[in-house]
C-alpha positions in Angstrom: 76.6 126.2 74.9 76.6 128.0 78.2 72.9 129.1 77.7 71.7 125.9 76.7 68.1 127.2 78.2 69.2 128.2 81.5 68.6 131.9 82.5 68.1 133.3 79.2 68.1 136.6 80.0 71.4 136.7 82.1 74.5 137.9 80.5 77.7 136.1 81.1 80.7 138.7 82.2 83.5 138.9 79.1 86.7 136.5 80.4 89.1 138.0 82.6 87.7 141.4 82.2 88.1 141.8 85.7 90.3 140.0 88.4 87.2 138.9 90.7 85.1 137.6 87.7 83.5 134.2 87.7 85.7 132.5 85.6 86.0 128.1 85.2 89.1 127.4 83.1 89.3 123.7 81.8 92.4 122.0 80.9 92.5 118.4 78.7 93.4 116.8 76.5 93.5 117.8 73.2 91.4 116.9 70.0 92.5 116.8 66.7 90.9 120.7 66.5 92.6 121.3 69.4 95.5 120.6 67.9 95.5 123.1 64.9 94.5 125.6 67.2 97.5 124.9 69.8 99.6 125.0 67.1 98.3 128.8 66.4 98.6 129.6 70.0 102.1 128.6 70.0 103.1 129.9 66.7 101.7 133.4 67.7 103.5 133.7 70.8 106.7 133.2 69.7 106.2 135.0 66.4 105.8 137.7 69.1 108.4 137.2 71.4 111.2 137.3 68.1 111.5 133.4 68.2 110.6 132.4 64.7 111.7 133.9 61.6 109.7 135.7 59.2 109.6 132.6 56.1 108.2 130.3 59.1 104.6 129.8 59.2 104.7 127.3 62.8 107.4 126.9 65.2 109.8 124.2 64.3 109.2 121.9 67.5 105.2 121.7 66.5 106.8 119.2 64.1 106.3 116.8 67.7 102.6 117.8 67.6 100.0 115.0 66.5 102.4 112.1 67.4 102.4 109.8 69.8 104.7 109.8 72.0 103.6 113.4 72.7 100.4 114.5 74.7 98.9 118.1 74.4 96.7 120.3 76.5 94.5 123.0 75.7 93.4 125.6 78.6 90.0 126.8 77.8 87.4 129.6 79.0 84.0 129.2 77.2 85.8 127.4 74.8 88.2 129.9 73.9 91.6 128.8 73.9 93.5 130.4 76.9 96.8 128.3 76.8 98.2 125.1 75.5 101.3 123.1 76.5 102.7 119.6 75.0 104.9 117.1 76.8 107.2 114.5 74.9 108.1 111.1 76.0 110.6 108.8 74.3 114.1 108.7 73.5 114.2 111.5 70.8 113.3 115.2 73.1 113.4 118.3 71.2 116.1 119.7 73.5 118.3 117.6 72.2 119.1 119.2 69.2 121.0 121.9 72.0 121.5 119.6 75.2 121.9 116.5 74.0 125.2 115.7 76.0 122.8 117.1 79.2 119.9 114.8 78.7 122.7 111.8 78.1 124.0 112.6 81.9 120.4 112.8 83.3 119.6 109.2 82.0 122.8 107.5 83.0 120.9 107.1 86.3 118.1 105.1 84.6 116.2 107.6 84.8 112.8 108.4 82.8 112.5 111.7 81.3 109.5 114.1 79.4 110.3 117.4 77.7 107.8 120.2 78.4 107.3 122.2 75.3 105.3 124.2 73.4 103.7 126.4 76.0 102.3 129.7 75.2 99.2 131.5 76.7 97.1 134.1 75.0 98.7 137.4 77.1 96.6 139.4 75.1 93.3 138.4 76.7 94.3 137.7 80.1 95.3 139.7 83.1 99.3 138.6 84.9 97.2 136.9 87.8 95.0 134.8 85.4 98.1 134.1 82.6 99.8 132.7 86.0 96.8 130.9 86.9 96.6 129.3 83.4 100.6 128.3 83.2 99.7 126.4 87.1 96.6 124.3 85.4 98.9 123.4 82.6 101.8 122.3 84.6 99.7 120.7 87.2 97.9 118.4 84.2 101.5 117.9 82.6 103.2 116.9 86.1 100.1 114.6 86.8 100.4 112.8 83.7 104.4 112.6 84.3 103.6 110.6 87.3 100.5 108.6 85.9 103.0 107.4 83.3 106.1 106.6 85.3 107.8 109.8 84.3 111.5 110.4 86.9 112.4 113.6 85.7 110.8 116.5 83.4 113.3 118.8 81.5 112.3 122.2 79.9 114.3 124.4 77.7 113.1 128.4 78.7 114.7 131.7 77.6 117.1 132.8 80.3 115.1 135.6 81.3 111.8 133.5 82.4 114.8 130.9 84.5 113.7 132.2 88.0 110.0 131.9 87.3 110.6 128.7 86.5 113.1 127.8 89.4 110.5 129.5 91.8 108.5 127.5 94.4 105.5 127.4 91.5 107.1 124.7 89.3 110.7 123.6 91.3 112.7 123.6 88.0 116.6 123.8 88.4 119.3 124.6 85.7 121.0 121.5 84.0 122.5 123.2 80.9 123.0 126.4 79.4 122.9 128.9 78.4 123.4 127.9 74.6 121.5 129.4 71.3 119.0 127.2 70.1 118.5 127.4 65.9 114.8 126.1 66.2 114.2 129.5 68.1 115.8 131.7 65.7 119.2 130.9 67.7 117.5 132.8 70.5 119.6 131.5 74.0 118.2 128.8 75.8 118.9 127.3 79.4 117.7 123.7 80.2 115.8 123.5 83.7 114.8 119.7 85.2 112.1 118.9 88.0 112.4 115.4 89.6 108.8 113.8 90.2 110.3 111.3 92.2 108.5 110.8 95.6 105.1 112.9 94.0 102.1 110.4 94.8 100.2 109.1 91.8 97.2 110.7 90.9 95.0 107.2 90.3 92.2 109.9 89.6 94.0 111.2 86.7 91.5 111.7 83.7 93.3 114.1 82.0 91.3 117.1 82.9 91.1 119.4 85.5 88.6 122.6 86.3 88.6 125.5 88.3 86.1 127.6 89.3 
């Protein structure tokens, strides 16, 4: 696609093969292919990372995937898929099969709340700087959709070993709950973090995409 009859003879650089390649990662929404491969994505990671069990063939939470009260990205290089993250709306989160009693408190106030889930990135194929870079695009298209939409608070559920990456300047999260096991994660321990979007301008731009080059 890239070649499409420009500069034949010039050779694109492999991705992320070094830190200073040219690189445009895309992040939208995704397609119904998307989907299947997200699902992969996701499924890999925490296959990885000990957080599924060996009868599983998907994570339990992709059960949220393909419906509509939940809204998926896919972070691509060349079309290869680099990263995906989903983001829930409604009244029934995934969290709150742990933090129920949590999520109860943060909507006493009114408030509107999305669940970030589903994130994984390929850390195979990707240097720390660009893995980081990749997890920013995401959030930045999940935090301007929260707003486009109305969205008061998002709520994540993390391991408590990522919590400070997490509660760093990068994404603002703070603790609301936890640490508790979680049996959709192979009862791995799980902390809930919230980010208020309250007082973050509306992006009227929003198209659900977003490039860097």
């Amino acid at each position: 696609m890239e070649a499409e009859g420009v500069e034949p003879r010039r050779r694109e650089p492999p991705p992320f093969q070094k830190e200073d390649a040219p690189v445009g990662i895309t992040v939208d929404r995704a397609e119904a292919d998307d989907l299947e491969m997200a699902k992969r994505t996701v499924f890999e990671k925490y296959r990885e990372t000990g957080l599924t069990r060996d009868s599983d063939n998907e994570s339990p939470i992709s059960r949220f995937l393909g419906k509509p009260e939940t809204t998926t990205f896919v972070a691509k290089n060349h079309g290869e898929v680099l990263g995906t993250v989903s983001v829930v709306f409604g009244d029934h989160l995934p969290m709150e099969t742990v933090f129920a009693k949590e999520l109860q408190k943060v909507r006493e106030n009114g408030n509107k709340v999305a669940e970030v889930c589903q994130l994984a990135t390929k850390g195979e194929s990707l240097t720390l700087g660009r893995r980081i870079e990749v997890l920013e695009k995401l959030f930045k298209s999940v935090r301007d959709l929260g707003v486009h939409e109305g969205i008061d608070d998002l709520v994540i559920e993390v391991n408590p070993t990522h919590q400070a990456f997490y509660e760093s300047d990068r994404f603002k999260f703070k603790k609301f709950g936890g640490p508790k096991p979680n049996p959709d994660v192979n009862d791995a321990l799980a902390v809930a973090l919230i980010r208020s979007l309250k007082g973050d301008l509306p992006k009227s731009f929003f198209k659900g995409s977003t490039t860097s080059h």
